[in-house]
GUDRENDREN-200026 format. One record per residue: residue in three letters; y, x, z of N, C-alpha, C in turn. Coordinates in steps of 0.001 Angstrom, whole numbers, plus 500000, padded with zeros to 6 digits. Each point is the difference from the previous one (the first is absolute). Layout:
ALAYXZYXZYXZ/...
# end
This chain:
UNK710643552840108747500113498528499968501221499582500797/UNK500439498992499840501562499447500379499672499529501665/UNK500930500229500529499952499190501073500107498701500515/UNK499725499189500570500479498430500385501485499759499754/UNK500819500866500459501512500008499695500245500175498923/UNK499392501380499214500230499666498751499912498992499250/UNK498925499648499706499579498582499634500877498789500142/UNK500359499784500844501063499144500271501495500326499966/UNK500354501069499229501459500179499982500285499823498614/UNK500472499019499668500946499628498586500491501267499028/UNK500294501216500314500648500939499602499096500871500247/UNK498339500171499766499484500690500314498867500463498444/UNK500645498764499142499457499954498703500826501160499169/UNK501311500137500296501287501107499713499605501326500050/UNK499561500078501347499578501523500824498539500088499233/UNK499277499410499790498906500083499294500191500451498509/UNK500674499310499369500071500414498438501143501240499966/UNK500504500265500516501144501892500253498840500541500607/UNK498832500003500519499154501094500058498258499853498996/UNK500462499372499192499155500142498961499759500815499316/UNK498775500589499175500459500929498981500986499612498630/UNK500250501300499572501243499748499043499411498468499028/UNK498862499904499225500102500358498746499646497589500712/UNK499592500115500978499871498527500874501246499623500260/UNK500979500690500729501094499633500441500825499888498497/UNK500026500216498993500796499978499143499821498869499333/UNK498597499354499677499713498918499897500252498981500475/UNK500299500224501220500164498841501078501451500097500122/UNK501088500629499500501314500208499885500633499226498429/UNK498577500489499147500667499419498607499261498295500072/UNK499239499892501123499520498623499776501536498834500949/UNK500606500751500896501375499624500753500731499885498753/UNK500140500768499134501145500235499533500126498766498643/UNK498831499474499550499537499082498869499665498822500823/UNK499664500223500982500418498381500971501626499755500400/UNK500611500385499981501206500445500542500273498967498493/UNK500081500681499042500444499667498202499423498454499721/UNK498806499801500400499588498449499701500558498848500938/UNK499768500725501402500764498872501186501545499485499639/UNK500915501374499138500869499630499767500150498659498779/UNK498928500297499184500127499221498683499214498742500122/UNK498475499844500615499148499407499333500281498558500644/UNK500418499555501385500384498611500152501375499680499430/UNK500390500823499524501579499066499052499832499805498103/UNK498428500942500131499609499312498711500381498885499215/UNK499721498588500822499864498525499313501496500161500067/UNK501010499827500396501332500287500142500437500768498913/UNK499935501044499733500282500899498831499286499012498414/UNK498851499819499895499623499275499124500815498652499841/UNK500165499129500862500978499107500115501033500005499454/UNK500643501179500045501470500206499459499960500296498655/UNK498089500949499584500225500669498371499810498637499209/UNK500157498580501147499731499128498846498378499539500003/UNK499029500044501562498472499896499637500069498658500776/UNK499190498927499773500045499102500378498707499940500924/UNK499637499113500422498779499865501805498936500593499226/UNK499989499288499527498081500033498798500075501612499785/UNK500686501070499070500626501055500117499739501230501181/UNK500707499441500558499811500340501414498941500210500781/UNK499514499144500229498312499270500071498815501279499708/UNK500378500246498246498792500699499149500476501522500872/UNK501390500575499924500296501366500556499103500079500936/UNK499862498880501240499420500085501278498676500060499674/UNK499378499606498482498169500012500204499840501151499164/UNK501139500911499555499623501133499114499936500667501106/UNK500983500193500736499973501241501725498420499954500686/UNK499373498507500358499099499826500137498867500295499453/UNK500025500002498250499153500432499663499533501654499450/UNK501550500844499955500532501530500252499053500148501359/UNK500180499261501179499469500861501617498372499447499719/UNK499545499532499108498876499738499900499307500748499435/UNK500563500350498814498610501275499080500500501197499660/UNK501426500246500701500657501527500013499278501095500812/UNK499227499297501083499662501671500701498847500356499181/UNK499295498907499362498652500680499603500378501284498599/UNK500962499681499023499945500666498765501403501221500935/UNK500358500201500812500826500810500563498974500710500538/UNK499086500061500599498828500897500259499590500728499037/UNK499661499292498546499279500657498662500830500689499739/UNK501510499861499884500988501104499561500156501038500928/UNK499884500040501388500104501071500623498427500500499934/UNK499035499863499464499017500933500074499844500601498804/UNK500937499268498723499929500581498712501202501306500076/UNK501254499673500874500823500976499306500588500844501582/UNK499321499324500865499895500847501290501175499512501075/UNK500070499907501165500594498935500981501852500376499948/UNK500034501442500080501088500583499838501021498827499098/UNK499339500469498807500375500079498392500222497965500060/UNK499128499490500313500019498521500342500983499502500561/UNK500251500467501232501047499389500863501009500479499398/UNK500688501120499249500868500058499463500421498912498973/UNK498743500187499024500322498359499228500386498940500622/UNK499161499911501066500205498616500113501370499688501576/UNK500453500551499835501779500664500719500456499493498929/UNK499873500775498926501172499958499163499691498656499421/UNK498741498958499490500724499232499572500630498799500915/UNK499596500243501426500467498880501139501211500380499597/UNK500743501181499815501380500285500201501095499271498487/UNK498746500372499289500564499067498328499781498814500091/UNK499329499543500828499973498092500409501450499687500741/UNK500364501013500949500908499452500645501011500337498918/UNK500276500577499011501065500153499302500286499189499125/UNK498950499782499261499644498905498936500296498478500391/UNK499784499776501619500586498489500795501670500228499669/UNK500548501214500492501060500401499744501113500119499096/UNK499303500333498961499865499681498184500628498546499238/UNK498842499161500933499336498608499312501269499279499954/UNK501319499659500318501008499417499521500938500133498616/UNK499613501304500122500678501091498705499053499344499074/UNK499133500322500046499162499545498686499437498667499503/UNK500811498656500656499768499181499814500548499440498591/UNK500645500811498790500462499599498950498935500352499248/UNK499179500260500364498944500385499088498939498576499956/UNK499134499626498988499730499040499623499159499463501240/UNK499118501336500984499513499484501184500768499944501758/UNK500228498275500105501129500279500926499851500809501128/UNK501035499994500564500086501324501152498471499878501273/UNK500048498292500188498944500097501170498413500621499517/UNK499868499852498793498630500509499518500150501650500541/UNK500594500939499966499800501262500281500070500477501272/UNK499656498750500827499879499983501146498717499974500387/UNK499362499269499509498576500220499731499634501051499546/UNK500326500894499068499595501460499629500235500751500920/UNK501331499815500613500496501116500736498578499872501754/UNK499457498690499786499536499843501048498123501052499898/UNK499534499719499060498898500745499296500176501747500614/UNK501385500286500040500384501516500036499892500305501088/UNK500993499057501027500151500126501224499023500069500417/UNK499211499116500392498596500013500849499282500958500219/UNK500142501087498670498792501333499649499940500708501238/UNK501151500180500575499192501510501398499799499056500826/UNK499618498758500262499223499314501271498753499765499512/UNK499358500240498712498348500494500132499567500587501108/UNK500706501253500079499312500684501302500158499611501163/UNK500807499576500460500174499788501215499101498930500784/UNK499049499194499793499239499198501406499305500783500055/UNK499116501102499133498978500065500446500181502146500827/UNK501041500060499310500264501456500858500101499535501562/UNK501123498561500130500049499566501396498692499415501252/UNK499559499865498814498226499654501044499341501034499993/UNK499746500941499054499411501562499852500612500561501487/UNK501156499821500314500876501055500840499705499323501355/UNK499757498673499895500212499331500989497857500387500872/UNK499590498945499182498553500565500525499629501509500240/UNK500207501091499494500262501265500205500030500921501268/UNK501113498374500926500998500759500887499951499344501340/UNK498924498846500246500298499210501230498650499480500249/UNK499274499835501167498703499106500223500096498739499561/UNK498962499900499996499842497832499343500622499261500992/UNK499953500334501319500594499081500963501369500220499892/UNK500690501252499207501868499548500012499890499946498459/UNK499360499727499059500602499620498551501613499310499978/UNK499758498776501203501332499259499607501419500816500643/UNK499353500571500719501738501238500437499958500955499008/UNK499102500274499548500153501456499059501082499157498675/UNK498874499047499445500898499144498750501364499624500387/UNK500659499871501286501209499794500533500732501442499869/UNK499237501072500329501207500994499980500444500414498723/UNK498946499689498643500450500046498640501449498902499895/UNK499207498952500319501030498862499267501270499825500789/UNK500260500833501132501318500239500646500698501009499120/UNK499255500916499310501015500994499879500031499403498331/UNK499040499486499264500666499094498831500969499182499885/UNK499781498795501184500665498991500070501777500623500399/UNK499944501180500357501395500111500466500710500181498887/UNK499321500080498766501062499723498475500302498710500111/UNK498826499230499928500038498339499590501545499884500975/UNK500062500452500977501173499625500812501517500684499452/UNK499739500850499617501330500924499768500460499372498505/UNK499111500122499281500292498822498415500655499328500015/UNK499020498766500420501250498864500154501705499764500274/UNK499709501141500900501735500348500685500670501019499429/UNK499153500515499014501088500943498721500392498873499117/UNK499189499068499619499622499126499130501932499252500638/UNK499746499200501165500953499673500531501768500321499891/UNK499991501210500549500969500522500238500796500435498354/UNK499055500055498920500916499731498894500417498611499376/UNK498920499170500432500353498662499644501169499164500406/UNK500142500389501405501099500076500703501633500540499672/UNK499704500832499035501382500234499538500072499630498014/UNK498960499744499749499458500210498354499878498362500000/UNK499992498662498771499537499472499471498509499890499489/UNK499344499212500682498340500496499005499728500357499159/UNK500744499266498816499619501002498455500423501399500034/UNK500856500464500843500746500983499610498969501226501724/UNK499959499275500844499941500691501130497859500285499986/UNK499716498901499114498675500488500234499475501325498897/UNK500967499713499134499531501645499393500541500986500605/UNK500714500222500543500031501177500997498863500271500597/UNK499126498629500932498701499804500520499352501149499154/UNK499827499316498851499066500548499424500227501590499566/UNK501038500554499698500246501213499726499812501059501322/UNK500536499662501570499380500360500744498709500424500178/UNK499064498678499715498740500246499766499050500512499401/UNK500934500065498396499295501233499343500422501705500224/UNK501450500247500894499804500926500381498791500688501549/UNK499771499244500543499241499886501053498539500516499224/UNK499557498865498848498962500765499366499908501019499066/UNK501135500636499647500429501326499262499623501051500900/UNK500529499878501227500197500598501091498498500166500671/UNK499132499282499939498841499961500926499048500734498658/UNK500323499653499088498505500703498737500616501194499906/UNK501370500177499880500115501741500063499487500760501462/UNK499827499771501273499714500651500830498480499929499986/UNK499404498633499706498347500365500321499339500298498568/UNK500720500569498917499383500915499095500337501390500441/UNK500951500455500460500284501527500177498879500053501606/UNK500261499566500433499299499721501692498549499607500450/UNK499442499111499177498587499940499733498919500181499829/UNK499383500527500869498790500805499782498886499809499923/UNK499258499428498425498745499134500260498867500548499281/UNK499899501512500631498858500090499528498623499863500638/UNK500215499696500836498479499412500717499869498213500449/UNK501039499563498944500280498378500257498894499817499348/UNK499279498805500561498697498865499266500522498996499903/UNK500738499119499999500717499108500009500053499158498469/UNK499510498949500050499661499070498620498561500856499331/UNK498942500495500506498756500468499245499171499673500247/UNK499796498655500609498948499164500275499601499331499119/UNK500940498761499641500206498891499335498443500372498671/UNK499325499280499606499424500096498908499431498590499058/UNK501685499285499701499614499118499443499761498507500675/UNK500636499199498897499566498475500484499199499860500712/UNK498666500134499249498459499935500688500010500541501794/UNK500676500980500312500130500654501044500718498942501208/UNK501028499520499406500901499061500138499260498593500625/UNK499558499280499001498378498628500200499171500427500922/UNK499604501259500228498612500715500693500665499825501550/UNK501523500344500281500527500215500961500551498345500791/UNK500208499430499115500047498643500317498917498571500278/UNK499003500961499797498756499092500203499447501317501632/UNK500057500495500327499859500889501241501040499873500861/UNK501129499572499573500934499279501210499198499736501018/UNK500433500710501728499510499423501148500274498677500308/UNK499336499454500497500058498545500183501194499244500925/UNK500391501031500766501004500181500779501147499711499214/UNK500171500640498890501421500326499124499897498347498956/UNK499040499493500106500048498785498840501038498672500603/UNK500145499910501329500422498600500555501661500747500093/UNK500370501083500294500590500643500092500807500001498039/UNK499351500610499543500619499998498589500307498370499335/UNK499547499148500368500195498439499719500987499681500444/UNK500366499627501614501369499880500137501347501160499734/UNK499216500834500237501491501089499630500175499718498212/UNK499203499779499036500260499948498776501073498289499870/UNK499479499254500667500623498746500172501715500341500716/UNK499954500594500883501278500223500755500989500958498845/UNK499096500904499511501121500592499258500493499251498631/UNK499143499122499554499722499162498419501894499416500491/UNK499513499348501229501428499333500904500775500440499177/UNK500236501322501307501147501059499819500568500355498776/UNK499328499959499180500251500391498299500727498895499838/UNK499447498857499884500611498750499832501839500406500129/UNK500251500382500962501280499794500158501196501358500513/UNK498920501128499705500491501492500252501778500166499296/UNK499849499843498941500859500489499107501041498731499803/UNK499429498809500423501465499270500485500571499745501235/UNK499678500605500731500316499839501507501959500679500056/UNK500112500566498887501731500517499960500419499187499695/UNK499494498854498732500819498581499024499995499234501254/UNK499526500008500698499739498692501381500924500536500884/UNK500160501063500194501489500425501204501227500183499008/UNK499885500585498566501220500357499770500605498446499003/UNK498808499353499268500399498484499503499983498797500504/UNK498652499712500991499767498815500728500852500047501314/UNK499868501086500786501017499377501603500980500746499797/UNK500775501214499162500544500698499526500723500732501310/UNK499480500619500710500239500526501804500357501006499829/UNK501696500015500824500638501166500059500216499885501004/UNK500340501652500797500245500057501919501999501035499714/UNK499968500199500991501389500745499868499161500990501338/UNK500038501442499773499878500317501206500886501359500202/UNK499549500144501519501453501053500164499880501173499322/UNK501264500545500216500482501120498925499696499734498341/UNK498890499542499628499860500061498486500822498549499470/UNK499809498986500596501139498819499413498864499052499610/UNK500186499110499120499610499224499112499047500291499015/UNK498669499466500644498498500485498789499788498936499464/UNK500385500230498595499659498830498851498237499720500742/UNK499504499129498807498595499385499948499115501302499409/UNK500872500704499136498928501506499412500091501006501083/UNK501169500503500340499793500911500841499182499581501919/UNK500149498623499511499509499773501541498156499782500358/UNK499705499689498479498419500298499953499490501487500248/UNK501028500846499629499346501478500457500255500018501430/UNK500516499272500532499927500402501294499473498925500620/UNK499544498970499491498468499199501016498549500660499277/UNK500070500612498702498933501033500281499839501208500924/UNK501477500593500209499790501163501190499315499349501193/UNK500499498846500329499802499204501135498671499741500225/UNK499315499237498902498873500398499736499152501024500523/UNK500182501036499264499053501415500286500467500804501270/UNK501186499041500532500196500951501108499302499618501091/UNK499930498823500070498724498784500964498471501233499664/UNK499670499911498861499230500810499271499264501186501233/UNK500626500614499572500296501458500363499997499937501630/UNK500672499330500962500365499979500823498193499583501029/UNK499669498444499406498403499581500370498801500798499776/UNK500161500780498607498948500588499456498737500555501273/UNK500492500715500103499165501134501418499580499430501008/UNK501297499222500550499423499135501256498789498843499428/UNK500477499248499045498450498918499057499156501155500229/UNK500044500723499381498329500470499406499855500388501754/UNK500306501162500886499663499815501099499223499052500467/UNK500864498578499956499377498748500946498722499586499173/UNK500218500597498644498157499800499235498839500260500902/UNK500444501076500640499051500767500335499331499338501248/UNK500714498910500684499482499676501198499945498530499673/UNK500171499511498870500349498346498987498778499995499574/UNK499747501078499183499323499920498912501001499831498744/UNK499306500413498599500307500448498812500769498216499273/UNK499061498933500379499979499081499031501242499132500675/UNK500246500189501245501590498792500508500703500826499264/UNK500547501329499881500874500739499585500612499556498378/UNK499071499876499512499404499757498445500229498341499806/UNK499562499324501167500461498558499543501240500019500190/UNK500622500646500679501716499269500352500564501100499139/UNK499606500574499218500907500333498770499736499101499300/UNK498692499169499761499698499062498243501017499105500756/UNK500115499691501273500477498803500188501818499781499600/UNK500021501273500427501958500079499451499785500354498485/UNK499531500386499551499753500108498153500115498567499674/UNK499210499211500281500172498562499887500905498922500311/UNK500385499948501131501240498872500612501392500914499609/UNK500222500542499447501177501007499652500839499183498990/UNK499117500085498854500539499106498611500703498827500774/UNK499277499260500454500460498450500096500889499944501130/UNK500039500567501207501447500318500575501231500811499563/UNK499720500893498792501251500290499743500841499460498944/UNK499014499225499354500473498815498433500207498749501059/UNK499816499608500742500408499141500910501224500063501153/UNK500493501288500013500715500508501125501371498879499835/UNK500555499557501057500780498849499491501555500166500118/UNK500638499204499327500970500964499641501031499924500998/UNK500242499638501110501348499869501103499034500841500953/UNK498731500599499794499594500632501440499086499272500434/UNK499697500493501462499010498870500821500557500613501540/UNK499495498957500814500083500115501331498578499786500752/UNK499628500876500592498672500049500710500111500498501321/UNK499963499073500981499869500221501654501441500359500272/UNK500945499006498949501292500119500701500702501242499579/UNK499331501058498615500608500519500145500243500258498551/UNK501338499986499289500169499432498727500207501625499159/UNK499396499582498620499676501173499212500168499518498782/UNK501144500845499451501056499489498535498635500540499217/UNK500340499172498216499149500481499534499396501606499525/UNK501101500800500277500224500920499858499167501460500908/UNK500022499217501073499182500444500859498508499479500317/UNK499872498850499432498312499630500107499638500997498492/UNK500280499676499179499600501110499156499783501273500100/UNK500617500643501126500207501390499855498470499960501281/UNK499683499114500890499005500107501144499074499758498976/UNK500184499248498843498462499525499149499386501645499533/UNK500782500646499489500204500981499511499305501198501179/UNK500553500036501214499330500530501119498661500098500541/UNK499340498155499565498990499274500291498564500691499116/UNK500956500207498189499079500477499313499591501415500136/UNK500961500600500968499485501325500212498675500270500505/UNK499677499079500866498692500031500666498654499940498612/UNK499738499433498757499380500542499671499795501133499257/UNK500620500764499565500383501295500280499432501255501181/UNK499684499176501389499777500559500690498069499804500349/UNK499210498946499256498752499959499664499942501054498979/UNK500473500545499236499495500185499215498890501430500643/UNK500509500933500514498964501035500516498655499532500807/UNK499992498816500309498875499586501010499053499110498597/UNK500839499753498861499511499650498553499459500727499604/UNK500555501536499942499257500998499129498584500246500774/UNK500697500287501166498618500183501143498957499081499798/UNK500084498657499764498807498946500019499119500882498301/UNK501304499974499086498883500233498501499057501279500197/UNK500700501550500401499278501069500089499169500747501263/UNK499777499068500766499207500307501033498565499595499668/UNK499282498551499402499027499735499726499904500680498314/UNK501133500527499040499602500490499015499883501607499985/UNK500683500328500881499662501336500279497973500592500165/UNK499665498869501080498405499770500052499116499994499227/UNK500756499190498686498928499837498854500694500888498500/UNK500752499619499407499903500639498852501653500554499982/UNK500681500534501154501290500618500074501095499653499408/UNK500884500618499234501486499776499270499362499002498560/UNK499294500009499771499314499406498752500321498388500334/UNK498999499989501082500075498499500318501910499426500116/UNK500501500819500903501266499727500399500931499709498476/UNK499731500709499579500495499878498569499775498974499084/UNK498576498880500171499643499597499408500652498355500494/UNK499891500523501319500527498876501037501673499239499164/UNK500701501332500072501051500060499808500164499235498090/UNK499459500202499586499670499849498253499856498538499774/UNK499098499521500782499514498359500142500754499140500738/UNK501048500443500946500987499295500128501064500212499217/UNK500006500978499719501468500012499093499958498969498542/UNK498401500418499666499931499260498370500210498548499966/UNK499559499254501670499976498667499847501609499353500377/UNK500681501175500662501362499709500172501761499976498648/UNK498830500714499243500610500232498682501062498708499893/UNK498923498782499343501438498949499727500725499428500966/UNK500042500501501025500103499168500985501815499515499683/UNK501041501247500028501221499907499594500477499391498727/UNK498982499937499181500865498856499131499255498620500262/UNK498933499853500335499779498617500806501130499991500462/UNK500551500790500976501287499530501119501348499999499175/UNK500070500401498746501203500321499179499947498461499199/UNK498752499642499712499967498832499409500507499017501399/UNK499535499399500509499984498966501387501971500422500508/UNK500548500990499790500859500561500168501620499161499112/UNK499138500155498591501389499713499219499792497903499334/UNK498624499783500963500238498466500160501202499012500641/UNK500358499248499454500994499274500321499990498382500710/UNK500012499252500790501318500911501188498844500694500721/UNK500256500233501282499433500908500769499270501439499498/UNK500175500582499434498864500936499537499971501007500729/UNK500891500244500873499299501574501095499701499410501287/UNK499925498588500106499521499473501696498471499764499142/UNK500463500005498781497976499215499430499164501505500307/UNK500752501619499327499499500696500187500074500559501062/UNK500550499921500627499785500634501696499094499162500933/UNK500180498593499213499160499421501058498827499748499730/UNK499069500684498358498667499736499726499657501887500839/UNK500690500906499680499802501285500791499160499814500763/UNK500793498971500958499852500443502055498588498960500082/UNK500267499157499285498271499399499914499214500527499834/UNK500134501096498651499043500765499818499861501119501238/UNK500298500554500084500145500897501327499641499184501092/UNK500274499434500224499115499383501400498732499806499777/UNK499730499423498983498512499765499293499173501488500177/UNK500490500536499675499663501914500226499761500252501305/UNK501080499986500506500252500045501791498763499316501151/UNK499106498717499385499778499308500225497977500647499926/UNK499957500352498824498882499840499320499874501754500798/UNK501109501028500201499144501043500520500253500288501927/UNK500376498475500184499831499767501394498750499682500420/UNK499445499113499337498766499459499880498831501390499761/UNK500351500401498813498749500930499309500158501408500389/UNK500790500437500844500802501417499529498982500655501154/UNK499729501330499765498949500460501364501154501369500397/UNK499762500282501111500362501287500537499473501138500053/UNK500737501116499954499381501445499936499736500088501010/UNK498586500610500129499116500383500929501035500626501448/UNK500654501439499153500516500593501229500988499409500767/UNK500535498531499310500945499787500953499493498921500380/UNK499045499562500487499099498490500480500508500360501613/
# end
């Protein structure tokens, strides 16, 4: 078992996965390596669509197809790995994340064809998604596995440090070509990067992989299984699944335009040293690094202070930055602001908004901790899964709600940013009130 120091060292999630066994550590290398490929691509999405010519509404539906892809993909990604065996699965489903990213890649070329270019963006998106079936529930498998109930939320931290350190590195590959490239021209590079990244990760964990004593997706038995598991929900997880389904409904709302709002609405560029002058594209990859680097940096120490907090402050002051986010950064004003005398171009309140949102990011392990500690008790990964299913399904439209409210005229991204953060507070609000705490950390 880890020590107190361990536990608390940021870089201790690193040293943990290099002494894994092979056939774990390779997984957890090809799961870096396909986060690495989406961080680069998936927030410059609405941006790329933008340019093939997709208008808000457009836009909008991409964001409730992703939503509704992370909604009923892990369950039929289970049935295929027990039909043709986990190995043989993840290879498929490598290769077609890797033909999604190519096919985004593609989608300009083939816009002379009678279906315009942004539609095969949507296909290409169907592809992509395939090897993140597996992944929540190998990460809670690995996670409960490996830590007492009283550190769930450090254990879920030392995963999502050594994930999140793609989400960080992406963006700033993402960057650093945008920076010398034109968007139309510089984000397919993005994307070709990215499908080598997933070329690269399905060839090593098919030769490298060793799953013959994997159980992994052979539970599942059906809808019915599904209803059975959602009516046995601990009671604990219900006030809990209400506002978090509300906070994320938000978040959807305005995920996939949060680039049109920095790179069209305040259009924020910085100059910084040595690299020069960051347009509005290349400078969003680097208030997402900024982002996840806040991220990354809180993670360990939050969940820590869970432990002597409790589970549910941790958990509110992430819904709470999920929520007031939208409407301060569609509001961010445009000469700057000055606060306590001390003046901040717009350029730089954006980039602290950006900092600000890192913090929820840093709930999220004291999040996972609240769902699988009371479901672990009663009906295990089932429930968690089911948890996960019933928020996702009700979050489905949420992005073209926000794609619609979006391409309204005048105002249409202060209408949609600013029905978001309502909603999200409303969330914020309702599991302040209702939300109970895990036992072990009372």
């Amino acid at each position: 078992m880890a020590t107190d120091r361990e536990r608390a060292d940021p870089f201790a999630a690193f040293r943990q996965f290099l002494a894994l066994e092979r056939d774990v550590l390779v997984l957890s290398l090809a799961m870096f390596a396909f986060s690495l490929g989406f961080q680069m691509t998936g927030r410059y999405m609405g941006r790329y669509l933008e340019v093939l010519g997709a208008g808000s509404l457009v836009i909008g539906l991409y964001g409730s197809l992703g939503n509704l892809i992370g909604a009923v993909y892990p369950y039929p990604g289970g049935a295929i790995s027990d039909r043709i065996g986990s190995r043989t699965a993840l290879t498929a489903f490598g290769l077609a994340s890797t033909l999604g990213f190519l096919l985004w890649f593609l989608a300009p070329t083939v816009s002379f064809l009678p279906v315009p270019g942004w539609a095969w963006i949507f296909v290409g998106l169907l592809l992509a998604q395939a090897w993140k079936s597996f992944g929540l529930g190998a990460t809670f498998a690995i996670v409960k596995q490996s830590v007492p109930p009283e550190e769930l939320a450090t254990g879920f931290a030392s995963t999502e440090t050594f994930r999140r350190t793609a989400f960080l590195l992406g963006p700033l590959i993402a960057a650093g070509l945008l920076a010398v490239y034109e968007f139309a021209v510089g984000f397919r590079y993005v994307l070709a990067v990215a499908a080598g990244f997933g070329l690269v990760a399905t060839a090593v964990q098919h030769l490298l992989y060793d799953a013959s004593e994997d159980s992994f997706g052979k539970s599942f038995e059906g809808v019915a299984q599904v209803v059975d598991d959602l009516r046995e929900m601990p009671a604990t997880l219900r006030p809990l699944l209400v506002g978090d389904t509300l906070v994320r409904f938000a978040n959807g709302m305005v995920y996939v335009f949060v680039v049109l709002v920095v790179t069209n609405v305040l259009e924020v560029s910085a100059r910084l040293p040595v690299v020069g002058l960051l347009g509005p594209d290349a400078f969003f990859g680097v208030l997402l690094a900024v982002e996840m680097a806040v991220a990354l940096v809180v993670m360990i120490p939050v969940s820590k202070a869970a432990q002597r907090f409790g589970l549910k402050p941790v958990v509110a002051l992430g819904f709470v930055v999920y929520a007031v986010f939208p409407v301060l950064l569609v509001n961010a004003p445009e000469g700057g602001l000055t606060v306590s005398g001390i003046a901040l171009s717009e350029t730089a309140l954006v980039t602290l908004l950006f900092a600000v949102s890192g913090l929820r990011f840093a709930g999220l392990p004291a999040h996972k901790a609240l769902i699988v500690g009371p479901a672990e008790e009663n009906a295990g990964g089932r429930v968690v899964g089911s948890y996960y299913l019933a928020r996702n399904a009700v979050v489905i439209p949420s992005a073209a709600i926000g794609g619609w409210l979006y391409g309204l005229s005048p105002g249409g991204p202060e209408v949609a940013f600013g029905a978001a953060t309502v909603i999200g507070l409303v969330g914020t609000g309702y599991f302040l009130l209702f939300g109970k705490e895990l036992p072990a950390y009372r």
